[in-house]
C-alpha positions as CSV (number, residue, x, y, z in Angstrom):
1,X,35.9,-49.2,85.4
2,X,34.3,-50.7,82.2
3,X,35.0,-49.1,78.7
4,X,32.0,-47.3,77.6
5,X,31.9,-47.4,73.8
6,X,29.7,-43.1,73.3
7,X,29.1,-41.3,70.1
8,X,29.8,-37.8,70.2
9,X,29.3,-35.0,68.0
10,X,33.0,-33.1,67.9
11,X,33.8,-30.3,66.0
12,X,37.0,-31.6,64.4
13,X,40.3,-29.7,63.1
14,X,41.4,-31.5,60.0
15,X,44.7,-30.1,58.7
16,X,48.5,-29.9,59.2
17,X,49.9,-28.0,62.3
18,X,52.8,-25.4,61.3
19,X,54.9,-24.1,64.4
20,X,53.6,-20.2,64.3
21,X,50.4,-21.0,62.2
22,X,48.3,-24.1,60.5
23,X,46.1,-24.3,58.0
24,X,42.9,-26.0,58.9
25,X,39.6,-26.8,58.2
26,X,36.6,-27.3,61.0
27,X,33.7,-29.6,60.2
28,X,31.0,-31.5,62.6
29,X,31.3,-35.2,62.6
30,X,30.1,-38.2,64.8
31,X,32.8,-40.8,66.1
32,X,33.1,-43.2,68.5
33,X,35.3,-43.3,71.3
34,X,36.4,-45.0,74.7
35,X,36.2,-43.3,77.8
36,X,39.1,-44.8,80.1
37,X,39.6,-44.0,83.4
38,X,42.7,-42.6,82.9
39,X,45.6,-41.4,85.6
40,X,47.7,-38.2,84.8
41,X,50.9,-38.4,86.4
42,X,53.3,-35.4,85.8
43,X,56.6,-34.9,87.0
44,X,56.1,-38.2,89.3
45,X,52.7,-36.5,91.2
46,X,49.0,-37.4,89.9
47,X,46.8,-34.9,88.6
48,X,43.6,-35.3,88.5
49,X,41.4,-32.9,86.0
50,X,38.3,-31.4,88.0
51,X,35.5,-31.7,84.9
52,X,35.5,-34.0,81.7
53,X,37.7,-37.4,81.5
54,X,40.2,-38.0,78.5
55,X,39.4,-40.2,75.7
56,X,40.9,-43.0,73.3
57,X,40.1,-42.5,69.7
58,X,41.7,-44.2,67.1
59,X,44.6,-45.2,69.3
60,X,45.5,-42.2,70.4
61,X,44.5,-40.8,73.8
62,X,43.0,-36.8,74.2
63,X,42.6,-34.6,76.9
64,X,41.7,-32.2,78.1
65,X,43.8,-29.3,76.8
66,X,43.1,-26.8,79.7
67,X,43.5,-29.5,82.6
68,X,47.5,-30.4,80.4
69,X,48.2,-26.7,80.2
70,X,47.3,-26.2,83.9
71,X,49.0,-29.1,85.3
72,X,51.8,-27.9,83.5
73,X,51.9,-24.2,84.8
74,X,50.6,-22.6,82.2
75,X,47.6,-20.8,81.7
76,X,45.2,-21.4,79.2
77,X,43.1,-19.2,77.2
78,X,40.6,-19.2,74.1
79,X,40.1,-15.9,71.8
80,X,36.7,-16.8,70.0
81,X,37.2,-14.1,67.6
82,X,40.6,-15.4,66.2
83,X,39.6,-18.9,67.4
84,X,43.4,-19.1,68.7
85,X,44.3,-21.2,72.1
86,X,46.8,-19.5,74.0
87,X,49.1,-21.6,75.8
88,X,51.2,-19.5,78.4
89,X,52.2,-16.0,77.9
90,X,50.7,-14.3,75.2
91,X,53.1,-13.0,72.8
92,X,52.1,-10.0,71.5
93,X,53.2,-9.5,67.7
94,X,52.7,-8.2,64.2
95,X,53.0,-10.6,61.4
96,X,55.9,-8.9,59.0
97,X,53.8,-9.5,55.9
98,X,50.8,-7.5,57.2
99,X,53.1,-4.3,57.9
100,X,53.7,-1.6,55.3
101,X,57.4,-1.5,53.9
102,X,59.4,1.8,53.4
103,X,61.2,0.6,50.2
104,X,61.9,-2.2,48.1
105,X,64.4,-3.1,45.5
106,X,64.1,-5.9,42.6
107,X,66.7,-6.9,40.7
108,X,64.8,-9.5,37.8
109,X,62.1,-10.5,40.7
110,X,58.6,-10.1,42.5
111,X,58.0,-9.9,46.0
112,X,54.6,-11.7,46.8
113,X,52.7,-11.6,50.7
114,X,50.9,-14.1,51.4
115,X,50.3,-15.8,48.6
116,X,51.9,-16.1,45.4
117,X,50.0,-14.6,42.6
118,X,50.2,-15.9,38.9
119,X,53.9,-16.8,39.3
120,X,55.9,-19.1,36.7
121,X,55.6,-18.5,32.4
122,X,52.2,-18.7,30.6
123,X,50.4,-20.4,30.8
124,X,51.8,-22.0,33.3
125,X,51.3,-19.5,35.7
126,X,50.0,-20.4,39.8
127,X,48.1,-18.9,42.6
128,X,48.0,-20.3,45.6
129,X,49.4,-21.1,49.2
130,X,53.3,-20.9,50.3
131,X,54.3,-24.1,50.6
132,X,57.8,-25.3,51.7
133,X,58.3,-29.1,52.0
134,X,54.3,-29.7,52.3
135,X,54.4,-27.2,54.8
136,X,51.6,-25.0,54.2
137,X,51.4,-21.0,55.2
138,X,48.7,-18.7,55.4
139,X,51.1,-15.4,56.4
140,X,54.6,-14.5,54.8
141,X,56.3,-12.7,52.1
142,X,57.6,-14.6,49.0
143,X,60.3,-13.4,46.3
144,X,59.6,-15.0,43.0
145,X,63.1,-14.8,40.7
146,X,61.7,-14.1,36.8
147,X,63.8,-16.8,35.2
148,X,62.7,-14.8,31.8
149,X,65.2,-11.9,33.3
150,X,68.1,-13.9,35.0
151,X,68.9,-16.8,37.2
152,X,70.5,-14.7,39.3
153,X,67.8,-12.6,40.5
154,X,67.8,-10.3,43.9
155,X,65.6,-8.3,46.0
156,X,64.9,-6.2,49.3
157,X,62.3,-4.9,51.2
158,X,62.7,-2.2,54.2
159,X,60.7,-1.7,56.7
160,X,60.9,1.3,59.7
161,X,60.2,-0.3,63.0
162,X,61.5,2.7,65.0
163,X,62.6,0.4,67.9
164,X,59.0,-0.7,68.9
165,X,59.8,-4.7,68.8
166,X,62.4,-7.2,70.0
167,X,62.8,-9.7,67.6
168,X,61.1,-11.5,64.0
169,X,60.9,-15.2,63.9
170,X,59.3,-17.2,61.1
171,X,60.6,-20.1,58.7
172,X,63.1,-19.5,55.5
173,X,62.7,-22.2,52.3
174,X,62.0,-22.7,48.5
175,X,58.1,-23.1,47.7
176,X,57.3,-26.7,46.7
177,X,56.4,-25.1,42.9
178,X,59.8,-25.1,41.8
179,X,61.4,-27.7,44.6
180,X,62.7,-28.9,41.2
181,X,65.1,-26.0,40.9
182,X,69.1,-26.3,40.8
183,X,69.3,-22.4,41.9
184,X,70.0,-21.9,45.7
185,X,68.8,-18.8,47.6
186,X,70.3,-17.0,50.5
187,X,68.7,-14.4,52.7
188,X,70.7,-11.7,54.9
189,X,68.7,-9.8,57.8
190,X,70.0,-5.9,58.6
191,X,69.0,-3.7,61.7
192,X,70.2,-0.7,61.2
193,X,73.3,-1.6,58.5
194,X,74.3,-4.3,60.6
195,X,73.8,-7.9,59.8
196,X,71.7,-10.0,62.4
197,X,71.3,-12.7,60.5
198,X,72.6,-14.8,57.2
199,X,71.0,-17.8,56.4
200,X,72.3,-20.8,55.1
201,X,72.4,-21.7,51.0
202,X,68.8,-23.2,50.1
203,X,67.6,-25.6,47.7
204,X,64.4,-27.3,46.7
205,X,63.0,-29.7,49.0
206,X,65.0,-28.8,51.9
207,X,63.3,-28.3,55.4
208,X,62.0,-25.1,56.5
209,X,65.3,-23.1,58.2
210,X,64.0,-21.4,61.2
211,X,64.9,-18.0,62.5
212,X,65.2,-15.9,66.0
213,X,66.5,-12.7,65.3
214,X,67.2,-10.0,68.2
215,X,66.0,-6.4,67.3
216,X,66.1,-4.4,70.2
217,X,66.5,-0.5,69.5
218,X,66.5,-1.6,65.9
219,X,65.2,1.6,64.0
220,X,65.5,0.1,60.5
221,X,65.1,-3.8,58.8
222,X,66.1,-4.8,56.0
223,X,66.1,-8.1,54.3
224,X,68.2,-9.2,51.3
225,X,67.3,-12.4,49.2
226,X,69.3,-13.7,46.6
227,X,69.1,-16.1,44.2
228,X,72.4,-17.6,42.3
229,X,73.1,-20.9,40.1
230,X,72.9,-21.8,36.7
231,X,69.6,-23.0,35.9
232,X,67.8,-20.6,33.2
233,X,64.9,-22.4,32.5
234,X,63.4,-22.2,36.3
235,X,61.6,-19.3,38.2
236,X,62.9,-19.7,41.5
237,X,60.3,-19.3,44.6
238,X,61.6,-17.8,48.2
239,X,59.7,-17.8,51.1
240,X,59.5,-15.9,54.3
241,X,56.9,-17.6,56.1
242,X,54.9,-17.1,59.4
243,X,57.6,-13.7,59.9
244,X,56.5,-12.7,63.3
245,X,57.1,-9.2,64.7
246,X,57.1,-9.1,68.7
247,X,57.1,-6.3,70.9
């Protein structure tokens, strides 16, 4: 079959994909693209999607995202009002950030959800996105150490979940603001007294540390940051980022 050279109006999502979340931006542009008669072979048998064809565009090949989910087993589903694609099951879940704490405690630090909020020394101070290694985050909860009080800053938050869900997942790592920052930061997850989870020391610049902790029959959460090191002159910037409740 000849390549067909069509113009088509696409809404387009511009923006980076974060596993649990992305931040994004929709727009309506007109591109150009080749229409191939492509063959979809998967696991060694050929598919073959019942409406609309994939496409080339800029060297890389599309298709359709319901015909891939399908011949892989899974079904596919659009919520308009969250414009979210749901691949598979649907997981049903809280974000942590969005749930209302029973107690925190601050030792020289600032807890922050999602979004830090004039953090750093006048007039210095920011607003904006988590971001850990580029990565940016629309949902999380950040502890901000106040270098003006020590380096050594710590903090917890508590939340009662009276055994209603079966883990948290989400992303651990030092916000891009102060990558620069010789402190390192350690988080500890509780259910019920017990520790779940420890993470490992972080730094500035290092990848997002992802976590799958287990809280069946938990009753109480609680997570511990701290911050230790030797560098006065920084704020130090903790985030928790996409934390996911499911039930």
């Amino acid at each position: 079959m000849k390549d067909k050279l069509k113009g088509l109006i696409l809404g387009l999502l511009i923006g980076t994909l974060i596993t649990g979340g992305a931040v994004f931006a929709a727009s309506s542009t007109k591109i150009e693209v080749i229409y191939e008669n492509l063959r979809y072979m998967v696991d060694g048998v050929e598919k073959e999607p019942s409406v609309d064809q994939g496409f080339i565009y800029n060297g890389t090949t599309y298709i359709p995202l319901r015909f891939a989910g399908e011949a892989l087993g899974k079904d596919v589903s659009w919520d308009g009002s969250t414009k979210t694609v749901w691949i598979g099951k649907k997981g049903e879940f809280k974000y942590l950030s969005s749930v209302e704490y029973a107690r925190s405690d601050l030792n020289g630090t600032a807890f922050h959800f999602n979004e830090w909020n004039e953090v750093g020394l006048i007039p210095y101070e920011y607003t904006g996105n988590f971001s850990i290694t580029e990565n940016k985050y629309l949902h999380g909860i950040g502890l901000e150490n106040l270098a003006i009080y020590s380096n050594e800053g710590s903090g917890s938050i508590e939340y009662n979940l009276n055994s209603k869900y079966v883990k948290l997942t989400g992303y651990l790592g030092i916000d891009d603001h102060f990558k620069n920052s010789s402190n390192t930061n350690k988080v500890i997850i509780y259910g019920d007294g017990k520790v779940l989870y420890e993470s490992p020391d972080m730094m500035g610049g290092d990848l997002p540390v992802y976590f799958d902790v287990n809280l069946t029959g938990v009753k109480r959460l609680k997570i511990e940051i701290s911050t230790t090191g030797e560098d006065y002159k920084s704020n130090n910037l903790l985030v928790i980022a996409e934390p996911k409740l499911f039930q």
